[in-house]
Every structure is written in structure tokens, then in C-alpha cells.
N, C-alpha and C positions, 0 to 999 in steps of 0.2 A: 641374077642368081640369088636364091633363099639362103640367110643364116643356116650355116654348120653346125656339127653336133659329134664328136668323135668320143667312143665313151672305149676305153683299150681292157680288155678280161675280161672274160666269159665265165666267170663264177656269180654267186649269187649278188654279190653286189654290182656287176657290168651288165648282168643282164634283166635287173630290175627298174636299174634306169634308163636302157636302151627302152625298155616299154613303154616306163610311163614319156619319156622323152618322145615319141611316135604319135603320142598323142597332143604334140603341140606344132607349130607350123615348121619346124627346123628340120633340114635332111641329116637324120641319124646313117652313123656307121657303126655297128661293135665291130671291135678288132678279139681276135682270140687267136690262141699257136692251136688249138686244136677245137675239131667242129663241135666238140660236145659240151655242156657242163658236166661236172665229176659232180652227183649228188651224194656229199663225205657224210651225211646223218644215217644214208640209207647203205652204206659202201660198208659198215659192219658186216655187214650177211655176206657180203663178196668175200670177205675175211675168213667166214666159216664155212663158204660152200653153200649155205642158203639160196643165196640170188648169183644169178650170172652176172657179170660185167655191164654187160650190155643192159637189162634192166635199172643200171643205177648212175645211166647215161640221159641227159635230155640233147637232140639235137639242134640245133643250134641256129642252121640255116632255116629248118623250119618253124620253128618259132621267130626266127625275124619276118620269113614271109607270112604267117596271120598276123604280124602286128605291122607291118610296115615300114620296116626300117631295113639297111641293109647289114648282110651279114658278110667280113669281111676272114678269109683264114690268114693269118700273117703271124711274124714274131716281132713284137715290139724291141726295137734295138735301142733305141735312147728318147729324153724325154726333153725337150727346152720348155723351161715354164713361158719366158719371157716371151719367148718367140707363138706359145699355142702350138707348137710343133711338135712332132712326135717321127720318128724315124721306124716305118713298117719294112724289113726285107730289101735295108736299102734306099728306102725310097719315103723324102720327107715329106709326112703329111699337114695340111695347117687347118686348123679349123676355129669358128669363134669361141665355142667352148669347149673344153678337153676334158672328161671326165676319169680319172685314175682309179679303176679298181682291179690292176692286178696281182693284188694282194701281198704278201710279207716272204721274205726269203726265210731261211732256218739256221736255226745256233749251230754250231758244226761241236761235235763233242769227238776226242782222238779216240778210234777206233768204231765210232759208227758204223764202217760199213760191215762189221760184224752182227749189227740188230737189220730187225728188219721195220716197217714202219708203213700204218694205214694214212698218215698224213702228208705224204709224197703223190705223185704221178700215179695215174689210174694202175701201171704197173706192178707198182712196190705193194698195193694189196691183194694181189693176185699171187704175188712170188711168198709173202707169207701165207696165204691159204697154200700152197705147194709145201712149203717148208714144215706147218703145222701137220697136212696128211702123210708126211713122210715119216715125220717124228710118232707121230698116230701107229704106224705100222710097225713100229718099233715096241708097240703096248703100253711102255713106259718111258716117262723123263721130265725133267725138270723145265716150267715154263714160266718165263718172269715179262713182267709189262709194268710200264710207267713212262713218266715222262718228265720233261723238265723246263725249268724255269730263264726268264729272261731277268738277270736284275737292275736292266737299264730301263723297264718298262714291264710290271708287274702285269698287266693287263694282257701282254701278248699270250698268256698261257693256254695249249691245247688238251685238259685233263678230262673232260666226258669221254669222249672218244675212248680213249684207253679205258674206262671205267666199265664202257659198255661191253667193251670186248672181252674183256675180263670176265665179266657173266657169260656174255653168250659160247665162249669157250668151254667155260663150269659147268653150262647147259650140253653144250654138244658131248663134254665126256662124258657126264652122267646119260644121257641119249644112247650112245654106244657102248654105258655098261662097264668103261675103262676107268669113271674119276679116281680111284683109290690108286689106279696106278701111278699116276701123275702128280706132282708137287707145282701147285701153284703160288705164285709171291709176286705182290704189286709195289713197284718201288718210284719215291718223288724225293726230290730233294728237300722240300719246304716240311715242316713238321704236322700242317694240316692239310693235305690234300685237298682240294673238292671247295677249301672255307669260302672260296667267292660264291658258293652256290646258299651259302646259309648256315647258321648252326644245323638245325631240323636235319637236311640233308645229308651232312658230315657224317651227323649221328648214325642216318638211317644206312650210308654205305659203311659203317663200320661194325654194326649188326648184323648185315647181308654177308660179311668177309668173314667173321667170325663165324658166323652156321654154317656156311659154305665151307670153312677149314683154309680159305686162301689166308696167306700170311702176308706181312706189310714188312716194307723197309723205309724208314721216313725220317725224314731230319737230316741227312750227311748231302755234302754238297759229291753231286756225280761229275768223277772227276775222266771216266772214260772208261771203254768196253774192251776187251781182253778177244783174242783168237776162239772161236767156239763160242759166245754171245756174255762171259759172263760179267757182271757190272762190278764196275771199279770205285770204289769212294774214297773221299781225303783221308777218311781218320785208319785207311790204310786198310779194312777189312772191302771183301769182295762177297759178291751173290754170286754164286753157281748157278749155270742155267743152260739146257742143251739148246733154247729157241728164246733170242728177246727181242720184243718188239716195244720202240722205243718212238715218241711223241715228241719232239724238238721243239723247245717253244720259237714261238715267232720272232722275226728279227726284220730288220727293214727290207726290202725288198732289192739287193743289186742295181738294177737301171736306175731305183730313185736314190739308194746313194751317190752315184755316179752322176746327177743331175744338178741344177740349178735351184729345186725348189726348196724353200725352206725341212727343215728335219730337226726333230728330238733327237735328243743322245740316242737312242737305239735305232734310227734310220726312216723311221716313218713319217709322214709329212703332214707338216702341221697347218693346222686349218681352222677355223673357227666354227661356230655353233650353228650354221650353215652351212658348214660342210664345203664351205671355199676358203680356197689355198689362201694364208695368211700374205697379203704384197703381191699377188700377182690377179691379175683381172684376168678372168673367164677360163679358171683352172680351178676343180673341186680334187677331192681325193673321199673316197668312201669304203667300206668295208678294213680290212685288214691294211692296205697300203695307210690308210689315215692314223696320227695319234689323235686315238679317242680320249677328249676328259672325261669329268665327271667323278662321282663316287669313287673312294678306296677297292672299293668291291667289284668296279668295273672289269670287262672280259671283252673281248675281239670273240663276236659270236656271228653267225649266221643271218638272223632273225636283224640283228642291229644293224648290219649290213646292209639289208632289204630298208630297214628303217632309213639309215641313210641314204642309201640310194632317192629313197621319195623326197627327201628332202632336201635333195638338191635339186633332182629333176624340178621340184615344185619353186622353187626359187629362181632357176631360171628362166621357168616360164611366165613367175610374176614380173623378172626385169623385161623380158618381151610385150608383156602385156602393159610397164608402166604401172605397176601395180608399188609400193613401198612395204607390202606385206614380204612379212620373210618365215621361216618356219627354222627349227632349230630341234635338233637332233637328240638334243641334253634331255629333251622333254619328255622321250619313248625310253631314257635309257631304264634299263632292265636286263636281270640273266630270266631266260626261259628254256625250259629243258627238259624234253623227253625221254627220259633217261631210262634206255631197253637191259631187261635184263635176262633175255633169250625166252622166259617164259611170264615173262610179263614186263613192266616200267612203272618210272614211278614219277609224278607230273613236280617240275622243280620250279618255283616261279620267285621272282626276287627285285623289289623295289625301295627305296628311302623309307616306304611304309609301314612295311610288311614284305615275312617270307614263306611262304607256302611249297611245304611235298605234300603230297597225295599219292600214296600208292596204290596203285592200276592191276592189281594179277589177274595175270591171263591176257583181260582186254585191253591192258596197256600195250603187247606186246604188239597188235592186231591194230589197235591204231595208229602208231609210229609205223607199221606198213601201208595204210590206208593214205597219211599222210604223204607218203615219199606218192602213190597213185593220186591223190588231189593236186598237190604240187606239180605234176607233168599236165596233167590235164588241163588245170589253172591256167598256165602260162602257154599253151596248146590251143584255149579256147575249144575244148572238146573233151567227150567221154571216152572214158577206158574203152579199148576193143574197137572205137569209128575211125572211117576213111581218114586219114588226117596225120595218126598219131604215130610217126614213121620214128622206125627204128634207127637210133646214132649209130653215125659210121662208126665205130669203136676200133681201137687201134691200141694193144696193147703197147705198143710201141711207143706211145705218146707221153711225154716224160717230163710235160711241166708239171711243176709242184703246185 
């Protein structure tokens, strides 16, 4: 029997290295709790009623069958490093190499379940686009968003998201004629929002917030959310707010606290510049489950994700082939960001070298949708609209983060 290959999460880092992994001689399995990926860059418009649910779903089993590998539905229950085992639904699976990418659990802040949040289960941005048209009908009301910070691991932060939403909200009320009715305010705890994306950037969404009239709340550590959504800070003043939708920064992920394999103060596992588990043989960790080094500046992003992903997949398949080449993830790192602003974006790019925005109007807008239709495609091996390109079972009901 062939060398194994068990790679667990079906988001963008699980299912990048299940691919390139299919192309070496190992039988791959992805594991995932549910058949789709959640595409969270293009799950903004879910938020406003743009795009349906389903549109911002890839399936899962179909894309293992064009590439080759198998696609497994299960809930990952626990992880033994030592062992290469993994516990799927009960049932322990062992394989040579174990790849971890199901990503980071969430900072829990008292009173949460008062906000709402696009950074949860396919669910949680559907029940805010519900929450948002209701309040809509109402003509008028107070709408606050932001999000917050990890201080055991700076890097865990989720603040484009919110940034974007932000816009395409400002966009949607101006659309229906209502902005003046509504009071917008974007709130973080840290005193510069956005700085891992650049100075240039910073700048340009505090320009955008100012002409837009949205107002800021920044600097007070968020101390918790109040009956009715409204935000709570230390220094004892609150933000009023009939709808808040609220971004939790990253935290370690559950199972891998609960595990064997090594972990940073904030829960994530730590791994070396190949992207394998520090002390344990033929265990990587990639995307969000991994602490990422590197630069001050660094961010748990999507695109980095992918980058990892190849870069493990690529080193496993050099110790298969007896190769001593290794490839290192340190190399790609970078923030990249397409940053929608409902009627256009603006391109955010960010290295040790150099930091570049370029503002998109209009056709920024038009590409970040273009993208989310190349991205299914890509990993589809096929074009929009052909035999092939089957719609995800989608299931609002599915409720992993």
C-alpha cells in the first residue's frame, strides 16, 4: 500500500494542498465538517444581499474528483501529533503525513452574542444580511462595525473584512436613497486600524470615512457588548448601536489546544519556515492553525495560506523524491488586498520593500467579483457556465467557524 496524505479543513489553506498534494504519488484525503469551502473575500455581498449563499460556496467533493484525491465529510475530534493520528467522527485515522489546516478558533468578548458577525459559519452572514433588512425597514438607526484584537499574537487580526463591509453598506444606503437616515461608526481597539496594511492605506481608508461621514471609535480596549448591540469600553464610555457586527480576532483553534503538538501563547502551532510542526515528523500546520513569523507587519491572510499550503505540499514531495531542497514560506510573506468598496476597491499590496494602494473605481469593484468566478474555476479546471461546475450542497445550517 502507497504513502498517505490526510490534510483536515476545507478552507483555503486544506484545500490548496490537497491539490497540489494529488499531484505527487501519495493517496490524499481532505477532511472537512462541511462539503463546501465558505469563499469569506467574496461572502461580503452575502452580507448585503448582493450574492446568494450559494454563489460564495465551492464544492468540495467536486473539486477532489477533477484533481484526484479523495474527499472526505467528517468532524475532526482530536489531533495526536506523535501518533500522525487524527480522530474523524469517532474513528482514528493514521496517515504518513498530517497536514493541519483547520484554521483558528475566536476571542470570546462578554456579551458577543449580542453582535452579529461575517467571520463565523456560512450562517452568521446570512442572519446579519436579515438583521440589516430589517433594521433597513425601519428607515432609520444606528449601525456600528469593527473588530478586535489578539494581544498574545498581533498577527491573528481580521480587519479588511469589516473595512469592506463598511463600504458596501454606505454603498447600499446611498443605492436606496436612505444614507442620511442612518448613523454609521467603525470601531477597533488598537489606535491605528488597518497599519499592518501600510501607512499609504491607513491614510487612504481615513479619507474614504471622512467623505463618507462614517465616524471612528479607536484606541479603548473593548471591554464587551451590552443587550441591543451596543459596544462597551474600559474607560467606561459605550457606542450606541441598533445592529453590530463584530470581527473577533483569531485565537488558537480548540482541538489544537487540546493536543500534543507544540503551541505559542495564543494557541496556534508552531512550525518552522517549512511549514513543519517544530519536533514532530510528518505534521505541518498551515494557514490560520499555524504561528506565522516574520515581519511586525505580518497578518494570518488567505493568499498566505495558499502560499503555505504550497509549501509544504512542495517539501513533501521533495523528501518523497530524496530531494534536500526545501522551500520556505518566509519568502512569499506579504499582505495583499483587494479592498471592495461596493462601488469600486482599492489594490493594497505590502512587502519588507515596499508598500503600494492603487485605487480601482468602478473596476476595482468588477474585479474582486471576477476574482471570486476565476478562483472556482481555477480549482474546477473549467469555465464559468460548463458541464463540470456543480453547485455546493449549501446548508445554512453548517456552523463551523
Amino acid at each position: 500500500m502507497g504513502k498517505t496524505a490526510l490534510v483536515i479543513g476545507g478552507g483555503f489553506a486544506g484545500l490548496e494542498a490537497a491539490i497540489r498534494l494529488s499531484k505527487t504519488d501519495l493517496d490524499v484525503t481532505l477532511v472537512s465538517d462541511r462539503p463546501f469551502l465558505w469563499m469569506y473575500p467574496t461572502s461580503i455581498w452575502v452580507a448585503t444581499g448582493e450574492v446568494a449563499p450559494e454563489d460564495a460556496c465551492l464544492d468540495l467533493g467536486s473539486v477532489a474528483r477533477r484533481h484526484g484525491f479523495k474527499f472526505r465529510e467528517g468532524r475532526v475530534e482530536s489531533v495526536r501529533g506523535a501518533a500522525r493520528a487524527v480522530r474523524i467522527d469517532g474513528e482514528e485515522v493514521r496517515a504518513d503525513y498530517v497536514l493541519i489546516g483547520i484554521g483558528g478558533g475566536r476571542m470570546a468578548a462578554e456579551g458577543i452574542e449580542h453582535t452579529h458577525t461575517i467571520s463565523g459559519a456560512p450562517g452568521s452572514t446570512e442572519a446579519f444580511r436579515d438583521a440589516l433588512e430589517a433594521l433597513l425597514d425601519k428607515r432609520s438607526g444606528r449601525i456600528a462595525m469593527g473588530f478586535g484584537g489578539n494581544p498574545k499574537d498581533p498577527s491573528a487580526v481580521r480587519g479588511g473584512p469589516g473595512f469592506e463591509l463598511m463600504f458596501n453598506v454606505d454603498t447600499m444606503l446611498r443605492r436606496r436613497g436612505v444614507r442620511d437616515n442612518f448613523e454609521l461608526t467603525f470601531f477597533a481597539p488598537m489606535p491605528s486600524p488597518g497599519a499592518r496594511m501600510g501607512k499609504k492605506a491607513v491614510e487612504a481608508v481615513e479619507q474614504m470615512f471622512r467623505k463618507l461621514g462614517i465616524q471612528t471609535r479607536y484606541g479603548q480596549k473593548i471591554t464587551g457588548f451590552a443587550q441591543g448591540g451596543a459596544v462597551l469600553f474600559e474607560d467606561g464610555s459605550r457606542l450606541e448601536s441598533d445592529l453590530t457586527m463584530f470581527i473577533p480576532a483569531v485565537d488558537g483553534h480548540p482541538i489544537i489546544k487540546a493536543s500534543d503538538l507544540p503551541r505559542n501563547d495564543a494557541g496556534f502551532v508552531e512550525i518552522d519556515e517549512t511549514c513543519a510542526v517544530k519536533g514532530v515528523d510528518g505534521i505541518y500546520a498551515i494557514g490560520d492553525a499555524a504561528a506565522i513569523d516574520g515581519p511586525p507587519w505580518r497578518a494570518k491572510q488567505g493568499h498566505l495560506a495558499e502560499v503555505m499550503a504550497r509549501v509544504a505540499a512542495s517539501n513533501i514531495a521533495a523528501i518523497e523524491n530524496g530531494s534536500p531542497k526545501r522551500e520556505s514560506y518566509l519568502r512569499n510573506m506579504s499582505i495583499i488586498c483587494l479592498m471592495d468598496m461596493g462601488n469600486g476597491a482599492a489594490f493594497v499590496q505590502r512587502d519588507d520593500a515596499s508598500e503600494t494602494m492603487i485605487p480601482l473605481p468602478i473596476l476595482g469593484h468588477w474585479a474582486k467579483k471576477a476574482w471570486g468566478v476565476f478562483y472556482k474555476s481555477s480549482k474546477m479546471r473549467t469555465l464559468p457556465g460548463f458541464p463540470g461546475m456543480a453547485r455546493p450542497a449549501y446548508s445554512r445550517t453548517s456552523q463551523t467557524a
